[in-house]
C-alpha positions as CSV (number, residue, x, y, z in Angstrom):
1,X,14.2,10.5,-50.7
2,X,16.6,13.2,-50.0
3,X,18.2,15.7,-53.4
4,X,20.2,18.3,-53.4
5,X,23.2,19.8,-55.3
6,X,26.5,17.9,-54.5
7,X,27.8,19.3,-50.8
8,X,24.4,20.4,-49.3
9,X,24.7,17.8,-46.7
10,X,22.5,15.3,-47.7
11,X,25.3,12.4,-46.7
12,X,25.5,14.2,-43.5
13,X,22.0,13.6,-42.6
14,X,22.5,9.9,-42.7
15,X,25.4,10.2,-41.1
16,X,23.2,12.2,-38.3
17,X,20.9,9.5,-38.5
18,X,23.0,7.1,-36.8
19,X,24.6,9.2,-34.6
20,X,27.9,9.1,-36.6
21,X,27.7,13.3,-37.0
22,X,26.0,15.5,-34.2
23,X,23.5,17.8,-35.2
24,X,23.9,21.7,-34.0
25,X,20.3,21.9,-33.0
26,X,16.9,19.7,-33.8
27,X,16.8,16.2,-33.3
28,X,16.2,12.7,-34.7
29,X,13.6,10.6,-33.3
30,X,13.0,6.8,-34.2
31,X,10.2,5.5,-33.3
32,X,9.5,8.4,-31.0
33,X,12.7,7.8,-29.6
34,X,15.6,10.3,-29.7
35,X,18.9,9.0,-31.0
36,X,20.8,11.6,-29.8
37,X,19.5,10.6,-26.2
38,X,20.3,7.4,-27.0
39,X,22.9,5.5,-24.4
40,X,25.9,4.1,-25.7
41,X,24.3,0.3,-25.8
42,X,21.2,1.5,-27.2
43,X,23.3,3.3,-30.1
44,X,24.5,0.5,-30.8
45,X,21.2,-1.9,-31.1
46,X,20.1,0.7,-33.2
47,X,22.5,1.1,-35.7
48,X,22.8,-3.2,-35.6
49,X,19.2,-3.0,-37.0
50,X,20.1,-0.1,-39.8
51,X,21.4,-1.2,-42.8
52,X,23.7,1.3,-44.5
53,X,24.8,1.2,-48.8
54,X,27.5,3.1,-49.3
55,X,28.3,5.0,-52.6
56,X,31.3,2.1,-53.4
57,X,30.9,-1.0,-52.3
58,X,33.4,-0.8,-49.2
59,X,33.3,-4.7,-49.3
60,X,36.3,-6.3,-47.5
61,X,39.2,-7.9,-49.8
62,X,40.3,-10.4,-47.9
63,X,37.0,-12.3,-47.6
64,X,34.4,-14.1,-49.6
65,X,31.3,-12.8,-50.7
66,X,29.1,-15.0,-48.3
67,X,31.4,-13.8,-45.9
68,X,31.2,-10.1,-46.6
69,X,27.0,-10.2,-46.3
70,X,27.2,-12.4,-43.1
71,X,29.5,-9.8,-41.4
72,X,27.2,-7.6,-40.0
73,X,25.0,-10.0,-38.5
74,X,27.8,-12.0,-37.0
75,X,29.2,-8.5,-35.4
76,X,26.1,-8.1,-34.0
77,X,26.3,-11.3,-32.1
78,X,24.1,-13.5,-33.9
79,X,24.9,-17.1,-34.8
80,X,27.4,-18.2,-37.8
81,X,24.4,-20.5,-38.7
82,X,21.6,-17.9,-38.4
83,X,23.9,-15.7,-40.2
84,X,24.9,-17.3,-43.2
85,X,21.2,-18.3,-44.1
86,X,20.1,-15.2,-43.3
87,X,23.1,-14.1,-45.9
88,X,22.2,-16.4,-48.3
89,X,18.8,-15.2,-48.6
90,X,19.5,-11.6,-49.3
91,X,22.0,-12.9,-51.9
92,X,19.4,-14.5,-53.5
93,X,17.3,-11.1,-52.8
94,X,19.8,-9.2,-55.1
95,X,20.7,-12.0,-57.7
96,X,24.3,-12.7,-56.4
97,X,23.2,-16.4,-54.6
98,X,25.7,-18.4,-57.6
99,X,28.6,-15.9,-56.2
100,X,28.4,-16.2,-52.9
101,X,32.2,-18.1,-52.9
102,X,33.4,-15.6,-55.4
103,X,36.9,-13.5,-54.2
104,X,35.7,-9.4,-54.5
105,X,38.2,-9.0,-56.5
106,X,36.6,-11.5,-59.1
107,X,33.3,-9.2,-59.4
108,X,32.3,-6.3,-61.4
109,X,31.4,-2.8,-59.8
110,X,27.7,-3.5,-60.3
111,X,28.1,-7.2,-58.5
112,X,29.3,-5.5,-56.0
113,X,27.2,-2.9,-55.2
114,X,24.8,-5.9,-54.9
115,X,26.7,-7.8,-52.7
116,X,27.1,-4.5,-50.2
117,X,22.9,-4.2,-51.1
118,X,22.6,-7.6,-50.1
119,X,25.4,-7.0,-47.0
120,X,22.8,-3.6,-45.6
121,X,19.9,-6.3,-45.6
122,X,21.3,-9.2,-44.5
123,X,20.8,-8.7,-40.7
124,X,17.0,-8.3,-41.4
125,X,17.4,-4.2,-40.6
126,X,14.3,-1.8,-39.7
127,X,16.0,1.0,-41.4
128,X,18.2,1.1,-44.6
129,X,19.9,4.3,-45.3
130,X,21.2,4.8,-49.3
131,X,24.0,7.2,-49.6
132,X,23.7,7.8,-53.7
133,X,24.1,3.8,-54.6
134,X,24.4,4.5,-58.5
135,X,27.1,7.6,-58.2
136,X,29.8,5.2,-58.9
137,X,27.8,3.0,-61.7
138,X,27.6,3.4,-65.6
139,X,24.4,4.5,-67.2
140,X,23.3,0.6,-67.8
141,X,24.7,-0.5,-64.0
142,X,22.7,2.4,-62.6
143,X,19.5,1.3,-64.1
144,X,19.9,-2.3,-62.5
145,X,20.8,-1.2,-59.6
146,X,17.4,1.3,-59.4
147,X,15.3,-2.0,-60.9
148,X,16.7,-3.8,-58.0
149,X,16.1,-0.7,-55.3
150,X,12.6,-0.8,-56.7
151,X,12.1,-4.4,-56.1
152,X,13.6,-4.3,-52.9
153,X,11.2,-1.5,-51.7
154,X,8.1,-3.4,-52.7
155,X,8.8,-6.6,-51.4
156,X,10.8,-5.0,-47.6
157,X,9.1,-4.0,-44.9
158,X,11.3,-1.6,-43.9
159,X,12.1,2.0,-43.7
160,X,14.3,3.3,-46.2
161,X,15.9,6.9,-46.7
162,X,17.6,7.4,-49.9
163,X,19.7,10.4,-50.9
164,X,19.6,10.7,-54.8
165,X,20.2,12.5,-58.1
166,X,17.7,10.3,-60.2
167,X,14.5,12.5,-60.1
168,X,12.6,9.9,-62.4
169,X,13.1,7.5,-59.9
170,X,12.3,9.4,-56.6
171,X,9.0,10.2,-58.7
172,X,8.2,6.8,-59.2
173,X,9.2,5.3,-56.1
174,X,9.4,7.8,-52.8
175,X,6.5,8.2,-50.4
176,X,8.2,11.7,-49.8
177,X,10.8,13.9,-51.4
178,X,12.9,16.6,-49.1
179,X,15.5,18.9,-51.3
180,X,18.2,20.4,-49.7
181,X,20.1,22.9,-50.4
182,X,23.5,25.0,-48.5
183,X,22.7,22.6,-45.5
184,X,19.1,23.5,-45.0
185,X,15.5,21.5,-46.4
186,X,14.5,23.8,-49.2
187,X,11.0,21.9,-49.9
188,X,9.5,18.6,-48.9
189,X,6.5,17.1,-49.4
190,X,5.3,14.2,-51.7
191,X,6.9,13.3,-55.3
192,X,4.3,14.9,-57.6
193,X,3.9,18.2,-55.9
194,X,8.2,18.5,-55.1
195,X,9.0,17.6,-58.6
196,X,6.2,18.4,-61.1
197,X,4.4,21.9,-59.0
198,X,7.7,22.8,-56.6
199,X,7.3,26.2,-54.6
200,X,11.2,26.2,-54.4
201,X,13.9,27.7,-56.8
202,X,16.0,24.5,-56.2
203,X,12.4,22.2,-56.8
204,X,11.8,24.5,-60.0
205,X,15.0,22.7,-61.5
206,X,14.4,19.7,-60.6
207,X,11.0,19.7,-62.7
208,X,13.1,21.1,-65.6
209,X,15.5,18.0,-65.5
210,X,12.0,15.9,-65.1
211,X,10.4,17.1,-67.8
212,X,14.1,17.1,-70.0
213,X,14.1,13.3,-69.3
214,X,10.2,12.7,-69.3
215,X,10.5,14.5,-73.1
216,X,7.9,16.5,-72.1
């Protein structure tokens, strides 16, 4: 999972991820493969199996909700049939099956940011990147939305990169924590050493705000 006070860049690095923003120097490697050596048609198989959540929703108005979740897959070429039960199934995956005929503009902000969860997974993706899915939610939205996260990182097999301000959950959940901070990693390393014994001024905070909402 990746932290940071608001502006560091941490959106930026997904961004980077998928080629959308060019890094000034280093580079990105998936599966051993550069992305920034990437050729335009391996870009784009690439970023076909990388599902992206957004901090809204960004679902489309105009259609469906089946229809929103099936659009990735069907962009990418695959079948309307393959696509809608592969659409189906990740509505089910987030709860939402019983809407899947249901205008946008009939849900709530949290059935939404389900749909667009079950939209990023729908085209069965490698990678998921999460660009701060609860900034938009109220307090009892956000902790649905991190139950279903949870669930959805136990039962994937998938890589997932999260950018986040909810340190109890990157404690729970991540395999490894970076912070950022001014554009730069400040301290990485896993949950337990980042957030409870940090080295970093930035990771010393974060501990503070731990053990505020651990009541410790």
């Amino acid at each position: 999972m990746i932290m940071g006070p608001s502006g560091c860049g941490k959106s930026t690095v997904l961004r980077s991820i998928i080629a959308l923003s060019r890094p000034d120097s280093g580079e990105i490697l998936w599966q051993g493969n550069s992305v920034l050596d990437m050729s335009e048609s391996e870009l784009r198989q690439f970023r076909r199996k990388t599902g992206f959540v957004f901090q809204r929703s960004n679902l489309i108005g105009r259609l469906n909700v089946l229809q929103n979740v099936m659009l990735p897959a069907v962009m990418a070429g695959t079948g309307i049939d393959v696509a809608q039960s592969w659409a189906i199934a990740a509505l089910e995956g987030v709860g939402m099956e019983d809407r899947s005929s249901a205008k946008v503009t009939e849900l709530s902000g949290g059935e939404m940011q389900r749909v667009a969860i079950a939209r990023a997974i729908s085209g069965r993706p490698r990678l998921v990147l999460w660009d701060e899915p609860t900034a938009s939610l109220d307090p009892i939205l956000v902790v649905d939305t991190l139950k279903l996260i949870e669930g959805l990182i136990d039962r994937l097999e998938v890589t997932m990169v999260v950018v986040t301000h909810e340190v109890s959950f990157a404690r729970r959940v991540a395999d490894r924590v970076i912070l950022m901070e001014h554009g730069a990693v400040v301290e990485e390393g896993p949950p337990d050493k980042v957030l409870v014994s940090p080295e970093s001024r930035l990771g010393a905070r974060y501990a503070g705000c731990l053990s505020y909402l651990e009541g410790q």
